[in-house]
C-alpha positions in Angstrom: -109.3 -36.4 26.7 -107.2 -36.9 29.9 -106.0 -40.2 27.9 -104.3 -38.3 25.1 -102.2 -36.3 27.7 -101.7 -38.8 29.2 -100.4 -40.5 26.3 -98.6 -37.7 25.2 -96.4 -37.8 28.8 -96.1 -41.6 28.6 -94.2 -40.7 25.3 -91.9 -38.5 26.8 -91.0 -41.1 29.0 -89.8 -43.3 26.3 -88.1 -40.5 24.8 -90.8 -40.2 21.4 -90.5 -36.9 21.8 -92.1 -35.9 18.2 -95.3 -38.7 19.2 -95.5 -36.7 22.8 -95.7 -33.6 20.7 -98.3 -34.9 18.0 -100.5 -36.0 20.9 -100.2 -33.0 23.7 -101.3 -30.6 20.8 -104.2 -33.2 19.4 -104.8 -32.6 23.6 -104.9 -29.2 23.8 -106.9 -28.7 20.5 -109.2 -30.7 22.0 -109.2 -29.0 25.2 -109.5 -25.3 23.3 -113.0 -26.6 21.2 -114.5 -27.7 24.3 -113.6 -24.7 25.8 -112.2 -26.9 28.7 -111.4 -26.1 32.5 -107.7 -24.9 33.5 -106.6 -28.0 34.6 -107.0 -29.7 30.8 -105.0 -27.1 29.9 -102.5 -27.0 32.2 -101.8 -30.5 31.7 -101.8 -30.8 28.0 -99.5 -27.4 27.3 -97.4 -28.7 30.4 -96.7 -32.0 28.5 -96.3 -30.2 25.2 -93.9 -27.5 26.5 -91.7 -30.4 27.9 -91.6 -32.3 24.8 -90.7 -29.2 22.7 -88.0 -28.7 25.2 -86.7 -32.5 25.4 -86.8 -32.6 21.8 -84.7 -29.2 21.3 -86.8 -27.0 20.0 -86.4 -23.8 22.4 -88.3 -21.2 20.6 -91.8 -23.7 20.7 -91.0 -25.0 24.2 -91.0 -21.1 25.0 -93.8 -20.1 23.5 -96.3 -23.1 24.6 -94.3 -22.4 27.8 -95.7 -18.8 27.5 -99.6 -19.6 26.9 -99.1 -22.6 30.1 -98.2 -18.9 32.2 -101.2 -17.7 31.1 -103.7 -20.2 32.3 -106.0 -18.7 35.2 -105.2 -21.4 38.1 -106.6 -18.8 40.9 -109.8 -20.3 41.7 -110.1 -21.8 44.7 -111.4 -25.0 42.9 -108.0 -25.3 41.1 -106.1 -25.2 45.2 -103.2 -27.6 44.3 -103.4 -26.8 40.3 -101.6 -23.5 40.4 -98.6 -25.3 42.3 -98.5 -28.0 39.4 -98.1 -25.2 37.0 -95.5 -23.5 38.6 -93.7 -27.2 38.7 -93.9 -28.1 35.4 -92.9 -24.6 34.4 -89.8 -24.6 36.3 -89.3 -28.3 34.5 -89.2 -27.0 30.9 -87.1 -24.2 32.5 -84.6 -26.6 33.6 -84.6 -28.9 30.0 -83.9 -25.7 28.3 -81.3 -24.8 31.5 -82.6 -21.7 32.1 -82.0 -22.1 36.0 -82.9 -18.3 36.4 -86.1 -18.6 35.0 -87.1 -22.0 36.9 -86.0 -20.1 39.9 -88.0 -17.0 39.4 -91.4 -19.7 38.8 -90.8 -21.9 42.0 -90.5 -18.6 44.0 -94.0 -17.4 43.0 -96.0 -17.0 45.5 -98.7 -20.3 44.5 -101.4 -22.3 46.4 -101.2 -24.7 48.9 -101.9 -28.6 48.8 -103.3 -28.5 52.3 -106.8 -28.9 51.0 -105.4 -32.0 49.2 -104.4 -33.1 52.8 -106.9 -32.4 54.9 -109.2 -34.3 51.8 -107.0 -37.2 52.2 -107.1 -37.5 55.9 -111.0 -37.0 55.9 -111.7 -40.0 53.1 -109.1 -42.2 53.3 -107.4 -41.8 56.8 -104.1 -41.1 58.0 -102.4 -43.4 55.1 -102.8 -40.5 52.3 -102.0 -37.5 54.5 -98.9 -36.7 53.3 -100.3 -36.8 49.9 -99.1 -32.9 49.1 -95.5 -34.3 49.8 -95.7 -35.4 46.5 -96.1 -32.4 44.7 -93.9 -30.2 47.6 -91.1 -32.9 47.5 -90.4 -31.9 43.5 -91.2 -28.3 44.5 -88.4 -27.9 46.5 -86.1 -30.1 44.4 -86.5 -27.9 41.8 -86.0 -24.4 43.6 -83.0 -26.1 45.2 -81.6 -27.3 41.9 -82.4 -23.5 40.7 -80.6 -22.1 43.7 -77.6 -24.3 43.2 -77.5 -23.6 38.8 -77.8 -20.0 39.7 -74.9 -19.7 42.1 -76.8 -19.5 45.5 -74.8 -22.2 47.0 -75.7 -21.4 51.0 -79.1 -20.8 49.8 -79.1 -24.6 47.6 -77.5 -25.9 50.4 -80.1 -25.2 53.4 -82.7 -26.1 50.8 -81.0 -29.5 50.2 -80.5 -30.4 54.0 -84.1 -30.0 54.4 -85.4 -32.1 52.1 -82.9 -34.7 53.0 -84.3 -34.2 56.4 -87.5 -35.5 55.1 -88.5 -38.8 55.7 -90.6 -39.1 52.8 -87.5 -38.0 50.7 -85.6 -41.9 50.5 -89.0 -43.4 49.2 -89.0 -41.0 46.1 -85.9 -43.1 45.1 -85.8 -40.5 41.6 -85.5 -37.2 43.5 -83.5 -38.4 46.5 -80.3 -39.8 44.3 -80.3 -36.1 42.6 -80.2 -34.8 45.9 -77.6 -36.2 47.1 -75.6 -36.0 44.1 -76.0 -32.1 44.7 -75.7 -31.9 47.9 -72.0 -33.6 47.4 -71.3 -31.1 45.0 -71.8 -28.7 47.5 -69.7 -30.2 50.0 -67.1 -30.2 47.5 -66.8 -26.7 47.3 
């Protein structure tokens, strides 16, 4: 099952946006008849949400967008889940440019990946510690990419400053060019 969503991503990635589509809902179908956890769903309605959105089509992105919202990511079991849903929210928001609505998700309160951490630090030593950086690295991309869309420049640029001040930042070579090609426009104003 976790192969058709992941499927379903991989064609996003190559821009087969009506394949990603065919295959996240073939995913979530699959996910709704055997009454699967909230992490199958959040992963198969984030992937379809994003390829309704890539591909244009605003009122399905919205609507599958709508039902990912809905998933119930508050058990403890599902710590770092609730923050993946509240990321790839905010990522259809920002295909469709709804900066306001991305904005309003990444400001959510949402749960933490410290138990990710402390997991990573217990089994595999200090080499996976800063395993949450990868989901918080994208997190605060995309509530300083919100911040800037929506006019909070001061706000975008604090945001921006600090995540250049991470040094995990330069290794995640995709996030840290966008960064700094905001955080020129910023100094341009």
């Amino acid at each position: 099952y976790a192969f058709l969503w992941g499927t379903a991503f991989g064609y996003i990635e190559l821009g087969e946006y009506d394949r990603a589509i065919e295959t996240a809902q073939h995913a979530y179908q699959f996910g709704q008849e055997h009454r699967l956890d909230p992490f199958h769903q959040t992963y198969s309605l984030s992937t379809l949400a994003l390829a309704y959105a890539l591909r244009g089509d605003r009122i399905n992105a919205l609507k599958t967008a709508e039902l990912l919202d809905q998933v119930d990511t508050s058990d403890y079991k599902y710590q770092g889940l609730e923050v993946e849903k509240h990321i790839n929210l905010a990522k259809v928001y920002m295909a469709l440019h709804e900066y306001d609505k991305a904005l309003a998700v990444m400001q959510r309160p949402a749960g933490t990946t410290m138990g990710y951490q402390v997991a990573s630090q217990v089994f595999f030593g200090k080499a996976l510690t800063k395993f949450g950086a990868y989901q918080e690295l994208p997190k605060a991309f995309m509530l300083a990419k919100s911040l800037l869309e929506t006019g909070h420049w001061e706000d975008a640029k604090r945001r921006y400053d600090e995540i250049l001040g991470q040094r995990e930042t330069p290794a995640n070579r995709d996030i840290y060019w966008l960064v700094l090609f905001d955080r020129g426009r910023i100094a341009e104003q």
